[in-house]
C-alpha positions in Angstrom: 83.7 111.5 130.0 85.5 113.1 133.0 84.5 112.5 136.9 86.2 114.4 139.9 88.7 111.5 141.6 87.3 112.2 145.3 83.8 111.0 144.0 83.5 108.6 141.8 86.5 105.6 142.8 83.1 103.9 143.9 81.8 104.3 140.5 85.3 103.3 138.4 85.0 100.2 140.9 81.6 99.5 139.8 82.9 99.9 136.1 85.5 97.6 136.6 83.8 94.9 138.2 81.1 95.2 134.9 83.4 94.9 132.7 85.1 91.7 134.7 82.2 89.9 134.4 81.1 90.1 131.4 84.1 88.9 130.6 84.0 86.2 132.9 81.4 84.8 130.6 82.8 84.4 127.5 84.9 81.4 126.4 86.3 80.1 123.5 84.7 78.5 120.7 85.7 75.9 118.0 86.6 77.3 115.1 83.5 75.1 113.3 81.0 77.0 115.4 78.8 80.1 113.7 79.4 82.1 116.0 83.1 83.3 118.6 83.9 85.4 120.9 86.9 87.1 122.5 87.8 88.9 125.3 89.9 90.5 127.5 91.0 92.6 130.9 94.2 94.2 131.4 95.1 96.2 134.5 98.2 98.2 134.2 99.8 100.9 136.5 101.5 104.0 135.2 104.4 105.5 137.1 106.5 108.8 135.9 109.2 111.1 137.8 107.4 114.1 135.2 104.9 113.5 132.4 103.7 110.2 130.7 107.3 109.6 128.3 106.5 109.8 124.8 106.8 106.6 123.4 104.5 105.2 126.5 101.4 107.4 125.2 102.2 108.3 121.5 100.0 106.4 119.1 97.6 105.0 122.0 94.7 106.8 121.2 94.6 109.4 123.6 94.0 106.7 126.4 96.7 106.9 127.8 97.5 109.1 131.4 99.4 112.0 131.1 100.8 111.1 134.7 100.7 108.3 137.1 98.0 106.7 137.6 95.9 103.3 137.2 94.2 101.8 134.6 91.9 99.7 133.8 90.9 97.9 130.3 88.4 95.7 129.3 87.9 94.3 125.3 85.3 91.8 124.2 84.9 91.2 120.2 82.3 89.5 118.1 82.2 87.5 114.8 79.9 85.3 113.1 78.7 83.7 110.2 74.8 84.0 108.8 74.9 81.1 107.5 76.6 77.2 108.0 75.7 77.4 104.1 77.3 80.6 103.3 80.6 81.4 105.1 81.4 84.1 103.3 78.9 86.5 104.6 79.7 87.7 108.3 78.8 90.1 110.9 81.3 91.3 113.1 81.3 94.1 115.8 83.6 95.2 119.1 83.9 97.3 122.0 87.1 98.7 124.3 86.6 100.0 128.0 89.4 102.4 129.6 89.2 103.8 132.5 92.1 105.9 134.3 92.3 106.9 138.1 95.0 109.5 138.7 94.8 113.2 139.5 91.4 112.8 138.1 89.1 109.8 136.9 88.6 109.6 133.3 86.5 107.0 131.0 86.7 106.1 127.7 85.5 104.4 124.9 88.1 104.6 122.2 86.3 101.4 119.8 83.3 99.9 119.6 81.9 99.0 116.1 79.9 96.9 114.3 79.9 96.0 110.7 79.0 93.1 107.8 81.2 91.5 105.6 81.1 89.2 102.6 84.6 87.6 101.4 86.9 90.7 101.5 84.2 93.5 101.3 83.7 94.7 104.5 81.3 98.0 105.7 81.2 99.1 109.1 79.6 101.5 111.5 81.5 103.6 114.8 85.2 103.9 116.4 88.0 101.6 114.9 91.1 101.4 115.9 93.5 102.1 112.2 96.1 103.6 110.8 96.1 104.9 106.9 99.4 104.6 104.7 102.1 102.3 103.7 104.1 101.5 106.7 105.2 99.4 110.1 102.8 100.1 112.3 104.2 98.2 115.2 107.4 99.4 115.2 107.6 102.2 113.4 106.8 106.2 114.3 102.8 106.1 112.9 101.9 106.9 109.5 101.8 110.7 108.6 98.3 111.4 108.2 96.6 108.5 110.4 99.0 107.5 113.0 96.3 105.9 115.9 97.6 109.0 117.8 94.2 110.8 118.7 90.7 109.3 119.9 89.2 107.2 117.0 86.0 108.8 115.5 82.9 107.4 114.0 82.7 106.4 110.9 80.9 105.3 108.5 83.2 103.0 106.4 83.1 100.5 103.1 86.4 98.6 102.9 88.4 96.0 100.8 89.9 94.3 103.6 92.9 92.8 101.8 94.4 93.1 98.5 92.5 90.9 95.7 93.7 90.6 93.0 92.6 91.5 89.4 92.4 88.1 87.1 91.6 89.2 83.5 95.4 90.8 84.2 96.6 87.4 85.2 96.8 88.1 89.2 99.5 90.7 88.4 97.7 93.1 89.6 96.0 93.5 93.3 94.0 96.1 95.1 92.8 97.5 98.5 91.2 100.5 99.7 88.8 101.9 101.6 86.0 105.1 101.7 84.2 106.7 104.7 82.1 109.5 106.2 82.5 110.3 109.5 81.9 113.1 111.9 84.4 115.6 113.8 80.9 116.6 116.0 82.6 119.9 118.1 86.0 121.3 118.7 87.3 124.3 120.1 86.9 126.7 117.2 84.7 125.1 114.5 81.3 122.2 115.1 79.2 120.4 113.2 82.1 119.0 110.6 82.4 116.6 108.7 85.1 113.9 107.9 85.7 112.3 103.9 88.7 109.6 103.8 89.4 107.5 101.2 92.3 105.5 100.0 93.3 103.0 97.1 96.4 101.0 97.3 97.7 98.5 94.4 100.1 96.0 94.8 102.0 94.8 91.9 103.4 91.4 91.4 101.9 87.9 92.2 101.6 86.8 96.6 104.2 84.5 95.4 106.9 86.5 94.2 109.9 87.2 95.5 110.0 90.9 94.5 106.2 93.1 95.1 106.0 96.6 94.4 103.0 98.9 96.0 102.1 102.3 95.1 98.8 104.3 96.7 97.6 107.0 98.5 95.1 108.2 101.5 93.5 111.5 101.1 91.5 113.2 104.1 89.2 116.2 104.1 88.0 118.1 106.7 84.4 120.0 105.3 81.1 121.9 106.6 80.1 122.9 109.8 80.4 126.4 111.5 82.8 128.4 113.3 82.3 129.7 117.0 84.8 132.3 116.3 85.1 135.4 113.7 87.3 133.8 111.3 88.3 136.6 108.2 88.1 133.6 105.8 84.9 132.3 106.5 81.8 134.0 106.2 78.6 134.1 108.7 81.2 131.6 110.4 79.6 129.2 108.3 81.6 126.8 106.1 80.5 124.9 102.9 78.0 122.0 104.0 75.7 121.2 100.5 76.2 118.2 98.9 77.8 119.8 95.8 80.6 121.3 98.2 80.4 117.4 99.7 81.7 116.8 96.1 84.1 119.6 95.9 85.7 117.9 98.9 85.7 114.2 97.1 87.1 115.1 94.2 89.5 118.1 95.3 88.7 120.3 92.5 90.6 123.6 93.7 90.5 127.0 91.7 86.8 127.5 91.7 87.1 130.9 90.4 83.7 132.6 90.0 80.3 132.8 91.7 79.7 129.7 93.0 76.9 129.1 95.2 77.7 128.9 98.9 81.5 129.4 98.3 83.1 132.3 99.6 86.8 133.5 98.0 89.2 132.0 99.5 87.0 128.2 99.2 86.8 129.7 95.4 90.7 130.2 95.3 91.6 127.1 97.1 89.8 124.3 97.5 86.6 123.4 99.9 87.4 122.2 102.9 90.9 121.2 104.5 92.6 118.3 102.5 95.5 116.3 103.7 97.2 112.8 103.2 100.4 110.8 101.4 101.3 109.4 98.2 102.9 106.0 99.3 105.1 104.0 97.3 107.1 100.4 98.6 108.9 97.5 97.6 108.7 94.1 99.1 112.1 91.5 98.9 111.4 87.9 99.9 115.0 86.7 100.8 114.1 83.2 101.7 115.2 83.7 105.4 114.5 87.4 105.4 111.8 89.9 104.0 113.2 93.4 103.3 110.6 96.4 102.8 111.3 99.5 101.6 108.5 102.7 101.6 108.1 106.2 101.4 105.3 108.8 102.1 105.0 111.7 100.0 103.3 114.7 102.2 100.5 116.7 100.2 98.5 119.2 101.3 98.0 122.1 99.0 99.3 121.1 95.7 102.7 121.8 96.4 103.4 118.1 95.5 102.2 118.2 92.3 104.6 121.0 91.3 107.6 118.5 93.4 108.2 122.0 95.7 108.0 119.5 98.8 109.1 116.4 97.5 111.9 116.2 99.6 109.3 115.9 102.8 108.2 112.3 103.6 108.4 109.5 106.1 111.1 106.8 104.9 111.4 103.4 106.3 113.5 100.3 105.5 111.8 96.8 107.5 114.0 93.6 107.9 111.8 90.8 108.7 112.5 87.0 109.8 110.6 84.9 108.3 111.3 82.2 110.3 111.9 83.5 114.3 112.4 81.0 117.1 111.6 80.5 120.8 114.8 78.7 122.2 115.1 78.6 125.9 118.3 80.9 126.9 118.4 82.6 123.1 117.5 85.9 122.1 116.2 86.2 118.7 115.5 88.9 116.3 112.1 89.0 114.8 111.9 92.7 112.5 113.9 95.6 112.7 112.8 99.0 111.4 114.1 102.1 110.5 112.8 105.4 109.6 113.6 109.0 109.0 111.0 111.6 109.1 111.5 114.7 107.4 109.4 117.9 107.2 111.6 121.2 106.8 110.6 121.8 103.1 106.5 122.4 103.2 106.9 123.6 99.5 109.2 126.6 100.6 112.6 126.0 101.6 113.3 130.0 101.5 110.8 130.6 104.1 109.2 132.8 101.8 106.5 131.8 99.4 107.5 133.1 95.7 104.3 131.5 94.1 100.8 130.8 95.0 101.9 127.5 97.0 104.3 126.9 99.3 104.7 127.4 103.2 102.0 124.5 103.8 102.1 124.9 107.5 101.0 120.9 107.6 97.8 120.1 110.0 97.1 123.9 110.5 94.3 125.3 108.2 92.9 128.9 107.9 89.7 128.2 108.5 89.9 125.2 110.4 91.7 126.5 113.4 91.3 123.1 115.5 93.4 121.9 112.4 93.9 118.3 111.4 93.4 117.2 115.0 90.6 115.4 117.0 88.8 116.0 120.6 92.7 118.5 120.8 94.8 115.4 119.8 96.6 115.6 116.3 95.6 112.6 114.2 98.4 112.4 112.6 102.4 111.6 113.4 103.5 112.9 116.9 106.3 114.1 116.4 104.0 117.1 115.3 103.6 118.8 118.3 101.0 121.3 120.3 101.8 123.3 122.4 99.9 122.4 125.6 102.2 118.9 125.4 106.0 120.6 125.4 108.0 122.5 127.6 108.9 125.2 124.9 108.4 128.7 125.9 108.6 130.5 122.3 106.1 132.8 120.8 103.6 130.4 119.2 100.4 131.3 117.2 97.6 129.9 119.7 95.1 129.1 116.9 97.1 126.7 115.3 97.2 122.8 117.1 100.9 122.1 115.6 103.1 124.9 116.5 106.2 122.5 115.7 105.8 121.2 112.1 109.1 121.0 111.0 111.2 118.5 112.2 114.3 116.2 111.6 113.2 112.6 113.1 115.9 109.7 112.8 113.4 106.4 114.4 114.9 102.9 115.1 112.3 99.5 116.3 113.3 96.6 117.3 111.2 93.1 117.9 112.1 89.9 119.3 112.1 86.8 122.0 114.0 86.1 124.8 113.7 82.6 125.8 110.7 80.8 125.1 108.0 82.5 126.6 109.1 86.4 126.6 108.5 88.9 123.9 110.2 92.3 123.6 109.9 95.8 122.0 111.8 98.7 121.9 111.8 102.0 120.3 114.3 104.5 119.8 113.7 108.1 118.6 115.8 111.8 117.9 113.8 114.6 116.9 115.3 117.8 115.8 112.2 120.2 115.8 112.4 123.7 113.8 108.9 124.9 115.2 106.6 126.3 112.0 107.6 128.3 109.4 105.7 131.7 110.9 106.8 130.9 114.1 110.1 129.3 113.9 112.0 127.8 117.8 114.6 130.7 118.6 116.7 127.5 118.9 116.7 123.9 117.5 115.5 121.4 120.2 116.6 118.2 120.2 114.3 115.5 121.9 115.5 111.5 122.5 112.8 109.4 123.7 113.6 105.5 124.2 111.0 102.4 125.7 111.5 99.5 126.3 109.0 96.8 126.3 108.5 93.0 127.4 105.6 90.8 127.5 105.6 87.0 128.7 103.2 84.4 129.7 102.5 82.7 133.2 102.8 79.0 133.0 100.8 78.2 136.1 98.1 80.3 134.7 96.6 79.6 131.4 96.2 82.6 129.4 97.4 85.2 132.1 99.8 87.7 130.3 102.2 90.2 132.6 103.9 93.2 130.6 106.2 95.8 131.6 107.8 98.3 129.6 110.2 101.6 130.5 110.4 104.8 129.3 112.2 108.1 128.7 112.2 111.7 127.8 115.8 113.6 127.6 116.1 116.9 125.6 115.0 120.2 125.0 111.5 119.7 123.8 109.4 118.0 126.3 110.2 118.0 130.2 112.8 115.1 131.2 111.2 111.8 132.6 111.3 108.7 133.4 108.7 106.2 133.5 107.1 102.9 133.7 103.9 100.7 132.9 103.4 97.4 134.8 100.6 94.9 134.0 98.5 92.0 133.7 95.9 91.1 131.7 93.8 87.8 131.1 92.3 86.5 128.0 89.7 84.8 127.1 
């Protein structure tokens, strides 16, 4: 929803006092009662010299400002039991409130859900916040294909919530995974599409052990709907909708070569719909004091993965964790480190020039999707994948594709910890060498660092009041240079 600033402070006023007292209401419950709830109101203030810095708005949902401005935040959540009888059957359900007053008033409603759930079996209905693939999703970049970068859309999703594990093979085995419909609604070029997710993780070894190994994958498909636009691959700018091309999409059976109902040429040649998404692999190390993880994302979008053509393309990490971190007035303590190098240069065709009938995968762009693997203009995936609309970059770009820089170099630090007894801080570091696309390559190779800085404490005087700030910079080539800053407090409830 957008509102013209000059008219509607009154009405973001009125929002905000809403959302306050309803709020105000809740309180915490014992743990013994059926039903809790939680809740919360932050009020923060952005302040730039340029544009919002990376690292303050990546992987925010697209709530975040692009420039200064206020905001205002309020969460409330829901869980219960059915039955005193029965805990293991629950309902659950939650909502989050942003609004922004800047150059213009904006409101959103990035989550609200509400779902069932019995033991770890979980199915639930609307916007959730979540990212898909092995990974640190604190401190890390965001996963490839599901980062939390874009607006969350509704879903329809069933869900093992946690790893449980299998024990006519003795508990050595454990799996997780979910599956979900949901709904794109309209974009700029296409309308009326669909979304099909799924993913299946396993985990190998018993909780216990010192040594875990995980293996898995998330797969994404974007199918049916219609074109508004003359698109040569699509014809009557209507794309496969029936529920047999539903199963084309599930499955990912490619190659349809022949008359198939409803399937034009290129659907026949490739496959029907846009598919997208990582095969993950990790290791887990429990060093006593120490945890040390270990993962990879293997990129596939078009088979080139199969034939190994891309497999030097992936997100890498390596996660130290302390097992044990303390709060010590006048100490600074480490809690995780994480590293991680993104890497994307390949796409199945390091010559630049495909030699067989794969290759050059262009990764989130589609040629019949021209909105591409983005949603409501925001990629869905990492952010390092850039559009155009968000850099400074003046080089000739292909305007129907939503990532005109697909190929880049990323080297990624994060760092976690406490200061003293009662502060918290965050900080990521990030260098991004960024090649443009294949078809459009940068005349030169821009290099982008973007560093924040984060802290987070309590108030002592004032039970549950929370105060953060964090800083935050651009330097490079890529995006214009800036410096900013988010200042806040937020009480809980």
């Amino acid at each position: 929803m957008r509102y013209s600033t000059s008219k509607n402070h009154s009405r973001f006023g009125y929002y905000c006092v809403i959302i306050f007292l309803s709020l105000k209401i809740v309180h915490a419950q014992d743990s013994t009662a059926k039903h809790s709830i939680k809740g919360e109101v932050k009020v923060n203030a952005f302040i730039s010299s340029a544009q919002t810095p990376f690292w303050l708005k990546a992987n925010q949902m697209s709530v975040v400002p692009t420039h200064s401005a206020a905001s205002l935040e309020g969460y409330i959540g829901y869980e219960g039991i059915l039955s005193k009888k029965n805990t293991h059957w629950k309902t659950f359900g939650e909502a989050r409130v942003v609004g922004n007053v800047g150059n213009s008033t904006k409101l959103f409603i990035p989550v609200v859900n509400a779902g069932i759930q019995f033991k770890k079996l979980a199915l639930y209905v609307g916007r959730k916040r979540e990212q898909f693939g092995f990974s640190d999703t604190t401190l890390g970049t965001g996963s490839y294909s599901w980062s939390g970068n874009a607006l969350p859309m509704p879903k329809i999703q069933f869900e093992i919530t946690d790893y449980i594990p299998l024990k006519f093979l003795k508990n050595l085995f454990a799996f997780k995974g979910t599956y979900a419909h949901g709904w794109f609604g309209n974009s700029q070029y296409a309308y009326d599409y669909y979304l099909h997710q799924k993913s299946l993780y396993i985990r190998m070894g018993r909780e216990n052990w010192a040594v875990n190994l995980y293996g898995g994958f998330n797969h994404q498909v974007q199918w049916g709907g219609k074109t508004n636009i003359d698109i040569a691959t699509v014809v009557n700018r209507k794309l496969p909708s029936s529920f047999g091309d539903y199963v084309y999409a599930v499955t990912g059976w490619g190659a349809l070569i022949g008359d198939v109902k409803g399937v034009n040429a290129f659907d026949s040649l490739n496959r029907v719909g846009n598919h997208l998404g990582t095969i993950d692999m990790g290791i887990t190390f429990d060093l006593k004091k120490y945890e040390l993880t270990l993962y990879r994302q293997n990129i596939y979008e078009d088979g080139s993965l199969y034939y190994l053509t891309n497999i030097a393309d992936g997100l890498n990490g390596l996660v130290v964790r302390n097992l044990f971190p303390s709060k010590e007035k006048g100490k600074v303590n480490f809690e995780r480190l994480v590293l991680e190098f993104l890497y994307t240069l390949s796409q199945g065709d390091a010559a630049g020039v495909s030699t067989v009938t794969i290759g050059n995968d262009n990764y989130f762009n589609h040629q019949q999707y021209y909105d591409g693997w983005s949603y409501k203009g925001e990629i869905i995936g990492t952010p390092f994948f850039t559009n155009a609309k968000d850099t400074k970059n003046t080089d000739p770009q292909n305007g129907y594709e939503i990532a005109n820089n697909n190929r880049v170099r990323v080297y990624h630090l994060g760092l976690q910890g406490n200061i003293g007894e009662n502060i918290q801080f965050l900080s990521k570091l990030s260098l991004s060498h960024n090649y443009g696309t294949y078809n459009f390559p940068y005349a030169e190779v821009p290099k982008q660092f973007s560093a924040l800085l984060q802290f987070t404490g309590t108030i002592k005087r004032w039970q549950d009041i929370y105060w953060n700030a964090a800083f935050a910079m651009d330097n490079g080539q890529l995006y214009h240079n800036s410096i900013g800053t988010r200042i806040g407090i937020s009480k809980r409830w």
